[in-house]
C-alpha positions, 0 to 999 in steps of 0.5 A: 273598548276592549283593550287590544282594539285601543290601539291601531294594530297593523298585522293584516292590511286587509284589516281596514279599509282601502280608504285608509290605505289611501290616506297612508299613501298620501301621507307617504307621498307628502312625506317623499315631497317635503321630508324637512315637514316632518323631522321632528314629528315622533320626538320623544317617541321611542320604537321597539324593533324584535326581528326574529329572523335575519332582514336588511331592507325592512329592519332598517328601512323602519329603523330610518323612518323612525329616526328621520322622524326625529324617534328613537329605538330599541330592540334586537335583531338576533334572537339569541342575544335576547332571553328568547334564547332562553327559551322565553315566549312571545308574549313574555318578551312582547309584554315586556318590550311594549312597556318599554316603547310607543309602538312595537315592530315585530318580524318572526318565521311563525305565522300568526306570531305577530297578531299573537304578540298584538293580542297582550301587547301595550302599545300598537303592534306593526306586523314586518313579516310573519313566517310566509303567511303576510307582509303587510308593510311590504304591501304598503311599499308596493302600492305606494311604488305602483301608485308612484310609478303607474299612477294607478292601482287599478285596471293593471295586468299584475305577473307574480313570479317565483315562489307563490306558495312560501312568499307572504309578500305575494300574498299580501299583494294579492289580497290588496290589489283584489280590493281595486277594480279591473286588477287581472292577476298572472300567477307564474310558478311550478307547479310545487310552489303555487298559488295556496288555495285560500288565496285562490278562494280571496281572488273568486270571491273578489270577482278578479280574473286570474290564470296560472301559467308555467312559463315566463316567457310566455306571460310577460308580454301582456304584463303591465307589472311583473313581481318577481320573487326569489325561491326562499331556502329558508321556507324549504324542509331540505337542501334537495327540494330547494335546489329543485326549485332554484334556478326555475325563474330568471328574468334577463335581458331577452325576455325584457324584450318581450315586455311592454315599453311601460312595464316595471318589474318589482321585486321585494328583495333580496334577490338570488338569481331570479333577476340577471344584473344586466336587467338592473340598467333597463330603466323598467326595473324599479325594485331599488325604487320601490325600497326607497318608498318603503322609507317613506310609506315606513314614516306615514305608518308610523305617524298614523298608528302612533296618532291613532288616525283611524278606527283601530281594527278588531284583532278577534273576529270569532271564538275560541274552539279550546279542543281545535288544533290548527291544520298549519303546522307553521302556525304559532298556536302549534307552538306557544300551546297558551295561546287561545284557539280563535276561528271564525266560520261555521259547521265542521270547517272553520279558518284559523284567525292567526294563520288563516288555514282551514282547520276540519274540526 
């Protein structure tokens, strides 16, 4: 087996099959059960944290996984008290950090950075966010949540609200609620920050229903899951189109008037103002719940990538164009220029295996 399928990477969730996410929620849902079972399942294990970019939930949420677990860690959580500061690259840093550790966490603004670093990476590789391309744990928090709550991942009426085009835990969403059947999909932004249009094409491929709405007040009365998100500042070229943007969403206490007695609102946090705090008290808010999942989903991942549960996912799927340059200005092959070209498809459109953006050749 080729080197980088030794191990069971977790950068896309869509890498494998719903029957293993199934089996990682049970796992969670055990875990939640009976916590004490599992306290010294990784002793002597060591996890290696590289948080690029600032992050509360999902850095400490994998951090106490672990150590509830009974592992330990290293890492950083600033760059820049790292030798990334000095100008060191992805793989260099990755290389050497994943000789240390028994499996690796990685988050980084750049997408495709983490299937980058998976690529020469010596232990598994776990993707906590690449840029605003995917957040496949954040996945694995929400369905874990929904299974939890809803009791089901299917037939769900699901609002995603707020910055649909910059929110990679929207689109990893997607991408996995897609894969049950009978999922309906509201898609609730302005116009500037919609939906991208690869993820349009995975919804009509997938044979799921969905519509593009401008108002929350008009949508959210046949929701049976509303996802807010927050419009990220960091994801905006200027101060100017950010404030443009800000403020356009708020769910407060009049408009959960409108939703379904059984309707819960998500939200992957932080929030800015795009939840009111008045709405925190309503008993259909379960967004401090759902990161109490994320723990307990966080413990099952570890606990199969590390036992090696699972047929390991093909990181490279189709060749190297060495002449092609991605379409993504925001994709890592734009920036660590070492890094090989690999794009599937054929003829003169092909999809960039980092980044997944269509490339014209």
């Amino acid at each position: 087996m080729d080197k980088m399928q030794r191990f069971i990477h977790l950068i896309d969730l869509n890498d494998y099959p719903v029957s293993w996410w199934k089996q990682l929620l049970e796992l969670g849902h055990q875990i939640r059960e009976n916590p004490e079972n599992y306290a010294d399942a990784c002793k002597g294990k060591i996890m290696g944290t590289l948080f690029y970019e600032p992050s509360t939930r999902t850095q400490m949420s994998f951090q106490t996984a672990m150590l509830r677990l009974g592992g330990t860690i290293i890492g950083f959580d600033n760059p820049a008290t790292s030798s990334v500061a000095k100008g060191e690259n992805i793989k260099d840093t990755t290389k050497i950090v994943s000789g240390y550790a028994d499996i690796m966490v990685m988050r980084h603004p750049t997408a495709g950075s983490v299937k980058a670093a998976a690529l020469t990476a010596e232990c598994p590789v776990i993707n906590a966010g690449d840029g605003g391309h995917l957040h496949p744990t954040q996945t694995l928090t929400d369905l874990m949540t929904l299974s939890e709550e809803k009791h089901t991942l299917e037939n769900l009426t699901i609002g995603l609200c707020g910055d649909l085009k910059n929110g990679r835990t929207v689109h990893s969403l997607i991408k996995a609620m897609s894969c049950f059947k009978g999922n309906k999909f509201v898609l609730i932004s302005t116009e500037e920050l919609a939906l991208p249009t690869y993820m349009k094409d995975i919804l009509s491929a997938s044979g799921h229903a969905y519509k593009e709405v401008r108002s929350l007040d008009d949508a959210i009365s046949e929701l049976d899951v509303l996802y807010m998100t927050r419009i990220q500042r960091e994801r905006f070229a200027s101060e100017e189109e950010y404030m443009a943007q800000k403020g356009f969403y708020i769910l407060d206490p009049a408009k959960m008037v409108k939703a379904k007695r059984d309707m819960i609102v998500l939200h992957p946090l932080p929030r800015v103002d795009e939840i009111a705090i008045d709405v925190d008290d309503d008993p259909r808010a379960k967004y401090f719940d759902q990161a109490k999942y994320g723990m307990f989903i966080r413990m099952a991942l570890i606990l199969t990538v590390l036992n090696n549960d699972g047929v390991p996912a093909q990181l490279v799927r189709g060749r190297t164009y060495p002449k092609a340059k991605c379409s993504n200005p925001k994709c890592i092959t734009n920036q660590e220029l070492y890094l090989p070209r690999y794009f599937t498809g054929k003829g003169d459109t092909v999809t960039c295996e980092y980044c997944d953006e269509r490339t014209l050749l």
